[in-house]
Backbone as CSV, one residue per row, in Angstrom:
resi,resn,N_x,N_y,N_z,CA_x,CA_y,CA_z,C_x,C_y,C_z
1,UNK,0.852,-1.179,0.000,0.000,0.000,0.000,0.895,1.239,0.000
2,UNK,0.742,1.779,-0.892,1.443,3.441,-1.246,0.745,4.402,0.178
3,UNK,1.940,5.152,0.859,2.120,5.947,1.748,1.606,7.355,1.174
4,UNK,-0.196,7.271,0.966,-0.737,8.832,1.172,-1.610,8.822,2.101
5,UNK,-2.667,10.212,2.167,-3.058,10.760,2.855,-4.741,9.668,3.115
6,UNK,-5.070,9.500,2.157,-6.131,8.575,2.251,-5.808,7.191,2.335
7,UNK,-4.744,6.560,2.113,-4.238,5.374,2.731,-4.404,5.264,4.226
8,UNK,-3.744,6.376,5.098,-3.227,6.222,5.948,-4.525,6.786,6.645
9,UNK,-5.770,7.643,6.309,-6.978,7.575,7.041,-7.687,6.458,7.035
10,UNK,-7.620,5.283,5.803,-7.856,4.044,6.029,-7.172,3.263,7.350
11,UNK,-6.337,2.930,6.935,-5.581,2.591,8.404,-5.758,3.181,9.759
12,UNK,-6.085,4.238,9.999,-6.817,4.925,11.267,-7.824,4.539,11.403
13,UNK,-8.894,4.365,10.362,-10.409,3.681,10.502,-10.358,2.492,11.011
14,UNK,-9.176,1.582,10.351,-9.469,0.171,10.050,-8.742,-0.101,12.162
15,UNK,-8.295,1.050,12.735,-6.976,0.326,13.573,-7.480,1.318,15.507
16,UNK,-7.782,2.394,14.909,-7.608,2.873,16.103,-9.302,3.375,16.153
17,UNK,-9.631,3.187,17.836,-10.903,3.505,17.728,-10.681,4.455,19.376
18,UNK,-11.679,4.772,19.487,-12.091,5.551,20.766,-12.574,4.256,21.571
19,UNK,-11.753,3.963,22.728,-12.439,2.889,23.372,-13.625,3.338,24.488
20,UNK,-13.678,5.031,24.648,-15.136,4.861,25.669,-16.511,5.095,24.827
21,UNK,-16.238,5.008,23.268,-17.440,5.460,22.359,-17.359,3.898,21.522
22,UNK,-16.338,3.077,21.139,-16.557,2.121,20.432,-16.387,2.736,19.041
23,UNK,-15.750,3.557,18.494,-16.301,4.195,16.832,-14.989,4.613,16.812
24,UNK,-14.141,4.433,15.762,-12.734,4.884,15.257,-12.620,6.643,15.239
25,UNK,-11.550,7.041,15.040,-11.011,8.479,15.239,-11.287,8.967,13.963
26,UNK,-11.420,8.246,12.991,-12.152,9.038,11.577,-13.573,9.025,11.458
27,UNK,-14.163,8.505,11.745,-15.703,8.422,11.476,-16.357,9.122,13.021
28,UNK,-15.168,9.527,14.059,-15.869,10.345,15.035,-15.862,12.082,14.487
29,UNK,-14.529,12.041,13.649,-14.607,13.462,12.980,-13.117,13.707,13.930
30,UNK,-12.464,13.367,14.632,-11.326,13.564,15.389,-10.007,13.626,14.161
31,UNK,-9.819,13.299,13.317,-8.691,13.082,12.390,-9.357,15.036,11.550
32,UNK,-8.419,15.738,11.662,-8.915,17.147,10.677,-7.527,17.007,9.881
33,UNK,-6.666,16.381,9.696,-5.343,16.798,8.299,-4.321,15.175,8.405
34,UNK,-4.205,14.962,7.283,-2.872,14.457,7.122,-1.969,14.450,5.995
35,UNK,-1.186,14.896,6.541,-0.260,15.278,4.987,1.587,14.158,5.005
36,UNK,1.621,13.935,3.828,2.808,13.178,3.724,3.731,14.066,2.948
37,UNK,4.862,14.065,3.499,5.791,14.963,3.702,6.981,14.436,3.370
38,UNK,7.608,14.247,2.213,8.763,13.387,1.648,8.207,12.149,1.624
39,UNK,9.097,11.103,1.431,9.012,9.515,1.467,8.847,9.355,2.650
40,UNK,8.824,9.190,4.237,8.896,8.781,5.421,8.337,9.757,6.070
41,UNK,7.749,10.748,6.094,7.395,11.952,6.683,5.772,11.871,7.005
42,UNK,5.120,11.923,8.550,3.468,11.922,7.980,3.513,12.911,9.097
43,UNK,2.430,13.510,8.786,2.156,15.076,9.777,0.440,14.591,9.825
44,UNK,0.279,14.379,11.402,-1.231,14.285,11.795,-2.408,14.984,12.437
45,UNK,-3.193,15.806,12.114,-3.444,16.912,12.965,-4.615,16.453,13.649
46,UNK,-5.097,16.086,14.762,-6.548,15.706,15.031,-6.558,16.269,16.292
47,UNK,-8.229,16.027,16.675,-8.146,16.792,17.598,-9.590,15.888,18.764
48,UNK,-9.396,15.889,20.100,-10.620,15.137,21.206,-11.922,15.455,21.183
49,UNK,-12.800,14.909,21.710,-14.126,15.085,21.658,-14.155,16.242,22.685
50,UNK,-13.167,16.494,23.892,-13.078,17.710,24.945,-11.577,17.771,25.158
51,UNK,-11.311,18.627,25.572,-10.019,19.063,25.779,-9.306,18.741,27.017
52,UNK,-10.565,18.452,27.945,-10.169,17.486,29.381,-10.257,15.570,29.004
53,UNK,-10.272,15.130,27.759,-10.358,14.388,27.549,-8.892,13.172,28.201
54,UNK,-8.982,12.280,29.000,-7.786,11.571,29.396,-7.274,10.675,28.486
55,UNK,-7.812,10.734,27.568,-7.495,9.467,26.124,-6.392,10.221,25.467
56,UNK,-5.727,11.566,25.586,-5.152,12.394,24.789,-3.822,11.466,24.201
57,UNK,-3.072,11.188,25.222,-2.136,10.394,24.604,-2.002,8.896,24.658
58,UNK,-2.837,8.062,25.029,-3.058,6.962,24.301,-3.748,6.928,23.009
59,UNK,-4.607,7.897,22.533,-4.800,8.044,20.834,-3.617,8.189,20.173
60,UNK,-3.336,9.061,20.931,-1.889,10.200,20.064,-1.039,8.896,19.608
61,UNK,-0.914,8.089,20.967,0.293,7.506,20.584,-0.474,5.878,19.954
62,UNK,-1.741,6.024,19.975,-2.245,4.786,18.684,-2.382,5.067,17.264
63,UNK,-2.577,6.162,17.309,-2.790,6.902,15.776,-0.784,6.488,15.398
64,UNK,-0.129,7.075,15.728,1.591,6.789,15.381,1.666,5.650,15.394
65,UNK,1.310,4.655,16.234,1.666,2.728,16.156,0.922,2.736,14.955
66,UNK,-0.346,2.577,14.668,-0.777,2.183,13.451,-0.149,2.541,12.232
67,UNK,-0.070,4.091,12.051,0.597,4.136,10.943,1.982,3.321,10.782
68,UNK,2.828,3.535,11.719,4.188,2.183,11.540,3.915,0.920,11.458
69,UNK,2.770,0.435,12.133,2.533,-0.718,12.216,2.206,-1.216,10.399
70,UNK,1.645,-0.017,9.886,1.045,-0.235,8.299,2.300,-0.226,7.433
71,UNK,2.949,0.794,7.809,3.986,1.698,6.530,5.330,1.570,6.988
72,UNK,5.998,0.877,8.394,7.072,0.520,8.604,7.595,1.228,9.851
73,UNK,8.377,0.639,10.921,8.824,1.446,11.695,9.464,2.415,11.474
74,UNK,10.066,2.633,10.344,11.208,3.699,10.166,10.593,5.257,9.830
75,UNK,8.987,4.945,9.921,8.203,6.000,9.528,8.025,7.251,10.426
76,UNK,8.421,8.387,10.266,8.620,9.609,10.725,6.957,10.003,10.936
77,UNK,6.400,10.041,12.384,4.688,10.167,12.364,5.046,11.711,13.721
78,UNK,4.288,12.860,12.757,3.935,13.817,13.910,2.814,13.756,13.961
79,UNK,2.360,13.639,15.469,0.570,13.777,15.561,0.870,15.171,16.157
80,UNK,-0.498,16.316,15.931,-0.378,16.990,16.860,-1.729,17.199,17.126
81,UNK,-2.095,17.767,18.599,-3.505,16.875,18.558,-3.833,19.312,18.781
82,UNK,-4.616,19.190,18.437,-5.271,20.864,18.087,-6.738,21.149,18.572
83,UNK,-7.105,22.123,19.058,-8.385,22.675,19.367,-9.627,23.086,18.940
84,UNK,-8.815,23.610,17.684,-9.131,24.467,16.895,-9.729,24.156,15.173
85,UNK,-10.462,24.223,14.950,-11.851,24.237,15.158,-12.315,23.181,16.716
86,UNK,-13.167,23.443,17.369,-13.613,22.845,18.647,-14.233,21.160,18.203
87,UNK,-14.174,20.098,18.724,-14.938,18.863,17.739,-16.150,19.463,18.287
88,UNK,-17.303,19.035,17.123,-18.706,19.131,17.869,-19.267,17.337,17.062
89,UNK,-20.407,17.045,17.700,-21.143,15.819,17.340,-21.356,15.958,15.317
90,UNK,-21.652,17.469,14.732,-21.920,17.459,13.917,-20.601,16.673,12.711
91,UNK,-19.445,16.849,13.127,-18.122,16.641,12.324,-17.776,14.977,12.686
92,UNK,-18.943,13.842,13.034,-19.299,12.561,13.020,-20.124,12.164,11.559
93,UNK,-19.260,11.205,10.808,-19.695,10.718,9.981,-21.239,10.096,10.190
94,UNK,-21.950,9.846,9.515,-23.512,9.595,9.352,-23.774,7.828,10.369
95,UNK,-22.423,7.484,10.018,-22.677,5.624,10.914,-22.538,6.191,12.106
96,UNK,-21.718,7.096,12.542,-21.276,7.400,13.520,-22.352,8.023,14.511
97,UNK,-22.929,8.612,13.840,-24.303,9.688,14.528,-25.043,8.637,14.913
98,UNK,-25.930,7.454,13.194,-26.203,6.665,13.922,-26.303,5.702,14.763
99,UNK,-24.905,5.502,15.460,-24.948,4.415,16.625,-24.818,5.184,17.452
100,UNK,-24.471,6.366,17.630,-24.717,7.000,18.855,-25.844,7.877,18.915
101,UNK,-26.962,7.776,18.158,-27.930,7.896,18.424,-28.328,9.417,18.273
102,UNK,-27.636,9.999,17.177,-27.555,11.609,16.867,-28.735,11.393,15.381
């Protein structure tokens, strides 16, 4: 699998989920950028459902295992997790709303 930007949101879907919601970090709307940056380079921008959220860096640091786990250890992964835009329920994909009942 070729190292782009929609590869590697596959692999976030397919790998890392929110374990107190059950629903992955892309289809909650938590993933806002990823850009690949040379051959080995991935820049991740996402951001929590709250900002007091305690999951901050066990995502952080599942979102980075997966991608190596996919594309190789030698893979250069910045997550940086951002505020800004705020998440709201609306930036949940449509499966997502409906199992949680939005």
């Amino acid at each position: 699998m070729e190292l782009t930007p929609e590869a590697i949101r596959e692999v976030l879907r397919e790998n890392v989920w929110d374990p107190e919601l059950g629903i992955n970090v892309v289809d909650l709307g938590l993933i806002y950028d990823i850009q690949v940056k040379g051959e080995r380079k991935v820049y991740i921008e996402m951001t929590l459902t709250t900002p007091g959220c305690p999951l901050v860096g066990t995502l952080a640091s599942s979102v980075e295992a997966a991608v190596k786990a996919k594309f190789g250890e030698d893979i250069d992964v910045d997550v940086n997790i951002v505020w800004d835009p705020p998440w709201s329920p609306e930036m949940m994909s449509a499966e997502a709303k409906a199992r949680l009942g939005f």
